[in-house]
C-alpha positions as CSV (number, residue, x, y, z in Angstrom):
1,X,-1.5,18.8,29.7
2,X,-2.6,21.6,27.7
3,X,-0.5,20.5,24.6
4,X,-2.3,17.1,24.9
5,X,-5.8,18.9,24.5
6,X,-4.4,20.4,21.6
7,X,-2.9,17.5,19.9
8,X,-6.4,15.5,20.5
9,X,-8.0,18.4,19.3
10,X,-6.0,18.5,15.5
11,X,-7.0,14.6,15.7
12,X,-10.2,15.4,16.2
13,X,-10.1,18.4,13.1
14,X,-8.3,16.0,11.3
15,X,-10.4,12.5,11.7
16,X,-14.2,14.8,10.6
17,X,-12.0,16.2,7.7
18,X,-11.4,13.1,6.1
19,X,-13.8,13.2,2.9
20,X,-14.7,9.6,1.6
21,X,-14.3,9.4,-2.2
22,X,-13.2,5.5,-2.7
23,X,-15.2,2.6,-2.8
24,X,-12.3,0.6,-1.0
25,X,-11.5,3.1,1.3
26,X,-14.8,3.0,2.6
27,X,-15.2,-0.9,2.5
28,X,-11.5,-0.7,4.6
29,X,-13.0,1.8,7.4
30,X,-16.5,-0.3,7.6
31,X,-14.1,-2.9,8.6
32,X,-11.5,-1.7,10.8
33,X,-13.7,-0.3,12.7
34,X,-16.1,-1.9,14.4
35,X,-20.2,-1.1,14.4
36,X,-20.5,-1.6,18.5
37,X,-17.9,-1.9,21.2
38,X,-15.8,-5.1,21.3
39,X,-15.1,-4.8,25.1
40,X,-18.3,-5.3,26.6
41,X,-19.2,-9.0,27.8
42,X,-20.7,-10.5,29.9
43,X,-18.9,-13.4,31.9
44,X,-20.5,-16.1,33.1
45,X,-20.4,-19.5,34.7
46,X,-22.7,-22.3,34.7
47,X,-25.0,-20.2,32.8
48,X,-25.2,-18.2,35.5
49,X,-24.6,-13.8,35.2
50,X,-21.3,-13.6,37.6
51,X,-20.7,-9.8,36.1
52,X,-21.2,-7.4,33.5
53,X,-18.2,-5.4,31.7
54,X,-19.4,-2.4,30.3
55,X,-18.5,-0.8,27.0
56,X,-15.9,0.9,27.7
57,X,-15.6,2.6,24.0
58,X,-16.9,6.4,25.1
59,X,-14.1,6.8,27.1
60,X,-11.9,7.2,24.4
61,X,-11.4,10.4,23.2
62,X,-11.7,9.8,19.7
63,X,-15.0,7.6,19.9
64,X,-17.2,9.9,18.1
65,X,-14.9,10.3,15.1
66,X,-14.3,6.9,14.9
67,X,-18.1,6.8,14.9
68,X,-18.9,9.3,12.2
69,X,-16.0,8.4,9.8
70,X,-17.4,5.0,9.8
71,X,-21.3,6.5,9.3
72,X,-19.9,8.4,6.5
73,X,-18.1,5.3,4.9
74,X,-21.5,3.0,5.1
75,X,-23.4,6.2,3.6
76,X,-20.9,6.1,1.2
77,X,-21.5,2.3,0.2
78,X,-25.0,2.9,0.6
79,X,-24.9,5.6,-2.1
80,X,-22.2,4.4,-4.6
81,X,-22.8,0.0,-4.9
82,X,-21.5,-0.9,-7.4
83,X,-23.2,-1.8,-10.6
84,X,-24.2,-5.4,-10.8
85,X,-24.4,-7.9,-14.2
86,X,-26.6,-10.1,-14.5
């Protein structure tokens, strides 16, 4: 168990260490990972609420540097857009 906590935690060093430095690295990362949680719906018949699934994204580990690598990608593209002709 404890070698799992440390494996998760070199992920973790390793994931908020990444630096983003490439327009199409960043454009890759704003895709692959998605801005909310693709698990949560709501299912529903004949219009009518029959249940709720919640997003179950936080309880992965690795959420919140999934989170912040993609922040810093979309900071990235917000900053460096490339030059346009017209």
């Amino acid at each position: 168990m404890m070698q799992l906590i440390d494996l998760l935690q070199l992920i973790r060093q390793k994931l908020d260490g990444i630096e983003i430095n490439n327009f199409k690295l960043a454009q890759l990362l704003c895709t692959v990972i998605p801005a909310t949680c693709p698990f949560a719906r709501d299912i529903q018949v004949f219009g009518y609420l029959i249940a709720r699934i919640p997003p179950l994204c936080k309880l992965n580990p690795l959420y919140d540097q999934f989170v912040g690598l993609r922040f810093r990608a979309l900071c990235y593209l917000a900053q460096n857009q490339p030059a346009t002709t017209t």
